[in-house]
C-alpha positions as CSV (number, residue, x, y, z in Angstrom):
1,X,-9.1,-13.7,1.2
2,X,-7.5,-10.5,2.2
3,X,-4.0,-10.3,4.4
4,X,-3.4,-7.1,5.3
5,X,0.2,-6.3,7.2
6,X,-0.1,-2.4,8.8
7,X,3.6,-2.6,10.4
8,X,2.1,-1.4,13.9
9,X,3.0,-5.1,15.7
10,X,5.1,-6.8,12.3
11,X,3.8,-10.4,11.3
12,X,7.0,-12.5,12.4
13,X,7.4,-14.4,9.1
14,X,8.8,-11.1,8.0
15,X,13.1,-12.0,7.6
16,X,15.6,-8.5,6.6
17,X,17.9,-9.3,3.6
18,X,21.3,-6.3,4.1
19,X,20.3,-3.5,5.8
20,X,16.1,-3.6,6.4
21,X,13.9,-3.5,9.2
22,X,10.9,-1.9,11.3
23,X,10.6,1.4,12.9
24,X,8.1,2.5,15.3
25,X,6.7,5.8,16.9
26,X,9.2,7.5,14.6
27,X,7.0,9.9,12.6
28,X,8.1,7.9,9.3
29,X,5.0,5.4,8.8
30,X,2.3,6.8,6.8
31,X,-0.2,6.7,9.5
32,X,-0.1,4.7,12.6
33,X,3.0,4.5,14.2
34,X,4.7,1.5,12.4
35,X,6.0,1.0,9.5
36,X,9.1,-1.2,7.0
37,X,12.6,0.5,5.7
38,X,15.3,-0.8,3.3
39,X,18.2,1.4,3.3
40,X,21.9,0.9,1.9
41,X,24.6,1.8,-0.5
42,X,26.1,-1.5,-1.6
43,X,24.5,-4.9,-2.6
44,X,21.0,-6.4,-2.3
45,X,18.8,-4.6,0.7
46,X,15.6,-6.0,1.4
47,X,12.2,-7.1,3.4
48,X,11.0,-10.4,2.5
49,X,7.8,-12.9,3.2
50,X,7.4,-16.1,2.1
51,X,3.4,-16.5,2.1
52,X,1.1,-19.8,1.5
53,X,-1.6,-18.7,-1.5
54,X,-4.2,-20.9,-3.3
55,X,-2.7,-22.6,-6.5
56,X,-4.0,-21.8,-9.9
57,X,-5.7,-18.5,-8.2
58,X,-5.3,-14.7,-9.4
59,X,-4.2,-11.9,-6.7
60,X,-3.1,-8.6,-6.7
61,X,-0.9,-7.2,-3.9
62,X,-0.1,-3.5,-3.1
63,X,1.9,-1.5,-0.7
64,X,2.4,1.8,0.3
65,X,6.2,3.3,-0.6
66,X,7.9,6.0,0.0
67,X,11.2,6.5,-1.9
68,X,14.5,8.4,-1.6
69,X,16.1,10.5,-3.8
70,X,18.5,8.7,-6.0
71,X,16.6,5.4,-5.9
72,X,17.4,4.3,-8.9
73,X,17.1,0.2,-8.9
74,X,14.9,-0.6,-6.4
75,X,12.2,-4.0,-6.7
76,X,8.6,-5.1,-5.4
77,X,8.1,-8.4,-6.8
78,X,7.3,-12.1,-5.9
79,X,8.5,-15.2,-6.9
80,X,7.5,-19.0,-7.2
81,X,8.8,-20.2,-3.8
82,X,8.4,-24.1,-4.2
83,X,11.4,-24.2,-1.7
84,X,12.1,-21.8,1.2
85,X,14.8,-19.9,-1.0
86,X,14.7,-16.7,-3.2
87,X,15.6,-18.0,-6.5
88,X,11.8,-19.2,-7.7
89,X,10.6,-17.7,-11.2
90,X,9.2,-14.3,-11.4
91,X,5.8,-13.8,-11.4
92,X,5.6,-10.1,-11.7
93,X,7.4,-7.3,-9.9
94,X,7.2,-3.1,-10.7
95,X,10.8,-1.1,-10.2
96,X,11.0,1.8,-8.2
97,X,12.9,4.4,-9.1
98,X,12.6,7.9,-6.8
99,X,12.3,9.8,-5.5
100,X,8.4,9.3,-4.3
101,X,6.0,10.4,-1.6
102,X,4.1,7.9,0.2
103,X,2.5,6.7,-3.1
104,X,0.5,2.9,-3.8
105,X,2.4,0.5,-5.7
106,X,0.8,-2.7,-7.0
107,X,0.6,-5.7,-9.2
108,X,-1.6,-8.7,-10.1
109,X,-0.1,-12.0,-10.5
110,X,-1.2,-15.9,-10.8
111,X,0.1,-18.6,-8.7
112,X,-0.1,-21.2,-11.2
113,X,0.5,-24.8,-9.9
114,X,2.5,-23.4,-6.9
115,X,0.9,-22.7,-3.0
116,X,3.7,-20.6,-1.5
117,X,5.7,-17.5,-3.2
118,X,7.8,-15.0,-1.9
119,X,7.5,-11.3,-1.8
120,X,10.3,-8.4,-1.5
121,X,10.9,-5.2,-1.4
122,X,14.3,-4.1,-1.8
123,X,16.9,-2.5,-3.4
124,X,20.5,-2.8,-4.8
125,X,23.1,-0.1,-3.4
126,X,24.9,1.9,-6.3
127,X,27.2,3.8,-4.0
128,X,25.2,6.3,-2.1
129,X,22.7,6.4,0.4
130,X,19.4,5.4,-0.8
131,X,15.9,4.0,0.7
132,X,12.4,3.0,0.7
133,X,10.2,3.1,3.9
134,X,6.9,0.5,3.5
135,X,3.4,0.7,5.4
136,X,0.2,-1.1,4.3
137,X,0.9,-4.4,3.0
138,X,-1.9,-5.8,1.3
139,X,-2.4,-9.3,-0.3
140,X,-5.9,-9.4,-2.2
141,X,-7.2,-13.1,-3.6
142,X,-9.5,-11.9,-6.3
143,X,-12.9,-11.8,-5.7
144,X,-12.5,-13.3,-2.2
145,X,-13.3,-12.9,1.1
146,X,-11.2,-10.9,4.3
147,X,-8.9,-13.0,6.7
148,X,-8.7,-9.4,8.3
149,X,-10.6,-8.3,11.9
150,X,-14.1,-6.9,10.3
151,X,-14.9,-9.1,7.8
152,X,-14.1,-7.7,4.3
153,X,-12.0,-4.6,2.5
154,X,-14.2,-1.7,1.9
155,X,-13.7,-0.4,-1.9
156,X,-12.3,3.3,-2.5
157,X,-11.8,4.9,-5.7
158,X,-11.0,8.9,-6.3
159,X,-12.0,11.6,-8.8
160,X,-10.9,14.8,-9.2
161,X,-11.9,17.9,-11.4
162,X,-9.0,19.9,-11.7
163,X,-9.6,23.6,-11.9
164,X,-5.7,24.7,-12.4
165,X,-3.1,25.8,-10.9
166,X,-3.4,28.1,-7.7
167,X,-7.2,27.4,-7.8
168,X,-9.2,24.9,-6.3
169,X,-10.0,21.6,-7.4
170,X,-12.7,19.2,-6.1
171,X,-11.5,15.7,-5.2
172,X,-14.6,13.2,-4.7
173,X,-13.6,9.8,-2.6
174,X,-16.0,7.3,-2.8
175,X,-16.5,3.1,-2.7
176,X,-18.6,0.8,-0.5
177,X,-18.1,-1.7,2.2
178,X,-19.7,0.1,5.6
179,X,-22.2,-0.3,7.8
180,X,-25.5,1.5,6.6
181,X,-25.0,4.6,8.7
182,X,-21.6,4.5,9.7
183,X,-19.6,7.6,9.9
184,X,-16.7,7.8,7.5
185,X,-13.3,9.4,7.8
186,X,-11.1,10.1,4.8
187,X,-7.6,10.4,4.8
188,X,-5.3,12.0,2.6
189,X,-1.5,11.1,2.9
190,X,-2.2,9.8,6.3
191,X,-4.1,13.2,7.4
192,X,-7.9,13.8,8.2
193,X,-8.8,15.5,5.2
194,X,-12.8,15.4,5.7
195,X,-15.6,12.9,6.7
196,X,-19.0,11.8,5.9
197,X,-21.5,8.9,6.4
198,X,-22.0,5.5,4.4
199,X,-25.6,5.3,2.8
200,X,-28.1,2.9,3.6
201,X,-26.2,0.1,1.3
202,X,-22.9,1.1,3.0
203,X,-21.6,3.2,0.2
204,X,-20.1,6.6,0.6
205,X,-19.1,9.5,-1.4
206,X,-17.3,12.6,0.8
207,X,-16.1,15.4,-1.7
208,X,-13.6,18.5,-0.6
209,X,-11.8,21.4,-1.9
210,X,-7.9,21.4,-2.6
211,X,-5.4,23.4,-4.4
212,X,-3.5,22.3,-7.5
213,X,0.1,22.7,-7.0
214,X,3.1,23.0,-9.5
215,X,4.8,20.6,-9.8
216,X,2.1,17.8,-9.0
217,X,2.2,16.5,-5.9
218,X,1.1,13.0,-5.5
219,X,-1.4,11.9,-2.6
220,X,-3.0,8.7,-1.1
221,X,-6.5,8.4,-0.1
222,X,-8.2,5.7,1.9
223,X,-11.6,5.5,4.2
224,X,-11.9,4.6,7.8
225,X,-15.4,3.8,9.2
226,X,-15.9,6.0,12.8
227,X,-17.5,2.6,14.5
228,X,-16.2,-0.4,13.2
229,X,-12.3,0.7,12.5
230,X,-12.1,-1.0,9.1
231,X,-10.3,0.7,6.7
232,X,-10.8,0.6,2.7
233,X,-7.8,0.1,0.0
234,X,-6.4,3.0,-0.7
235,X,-6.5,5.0,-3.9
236,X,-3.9,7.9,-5.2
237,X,-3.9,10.7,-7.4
238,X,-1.6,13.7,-8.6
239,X,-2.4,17.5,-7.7
């Protein structure tokens, strides 16, 4: 099963930790209007969810970030949450150090004999302003099926030949999980960047031209299908 949090109307299990919260029709999510934040300059900042999941059962979560400058001991984890409190063991967590465009961060972990864990994202204040802003919360059980409206999570995986700096390079987007036919939107950093159609087994592959840039910018790709609104993971790359 697939639980997918967008920030555009916040699940209410969501509870703030310091300074955290939601922000909407503010130009800061990375597409829709919604989206998290965790700001502050002194002790623990944060967004938490306590979540039920499947014992003995491997999942992989992910999350879209975007990090300040200075960031320098920031957290997306989750923890064993046998009680409703944040002290459970550590299942596995990245640090997030900026600063960071709107970039996928994920991790899988295993629930072991547990059926409830505790996710965060936050950060510990070092004396100056820092941040992170979160859209696109996804919690995957492996191999399973979609608790999300549409049925399952289309697949979408990237390539890109890189020609070099000031030239262009050709990105290819691709995965499967449309409708045979359906018309398929790609979007890069939360921007129509170009469209194309699922095949007949509801797989697409929609290529176009960019320019390498120095330093490396990084960029997030996902697909959106044109009739059903679904919309794939999302897939990043440097250029």
């Amino acid at each position: 099963m697939t639980w997918i949090e967008t920030f555009e109307n916040p699940s209410k299990s969501w509870f703030a930790t310091g300074g955290a919260g939601f922000d909407y029709g503010k130009g800061l999510a990375f597409d829709g209007k919604g989206n998290g934040w965790i700001r502050g300059s002194s002790g623990w900042n944060a967004l938490n969810l306590f979540h039920l999941v499947k014992p003995n059962t491997d999942y992989q979560v992910s999350a879209l970030l975007r990090l300040s400058p200075g960031l320098t001991d920031g957290y997306f984890s989750v923890r064993e949450a046998r009680e409703l409190v944040g002290n459970g063991r550590i299942l596995n967590e990245v640090k997030l150090v900026g600063p960071s465009p709107y970039n996928t961060f994920s991790f899988k972990f295993a629930t072991g004999n547990v059926d409830r864990v505790l996710f965060y994202i936050g950060l510990w204040g070092v004396g100056r302003d820092v941040w992170i802003q979160v859209d696109n919360f996804v919690l995957d059980e492996r191999g399973g099926s979609s608790s999300s409206p549409g049925g399952s999570v289309p697949s979408c995986g990237v390539e890109v030949t890189n020609a070099g700096f000031g030239q262009s390079a050709e990105v290819r987007v691709y995965g499967q999980g449309f409708s045979p036919g359906e018309g398929v939107e790609i979007l890069r950093n939360g921007q129509f960047a170009s469209s194309g159609f699922a095949d007949s087994g509801g797989r697409y592959s929609v290529t176009y031209g960019q320019a390498a840039t120095a330093p490396p910018t990084a960029w997030t790709v996902y697909a959106r299908g044109t009739r059903s609104q679904k919309r794939s993971s999302s897939a990043g790359y440097q250029l």
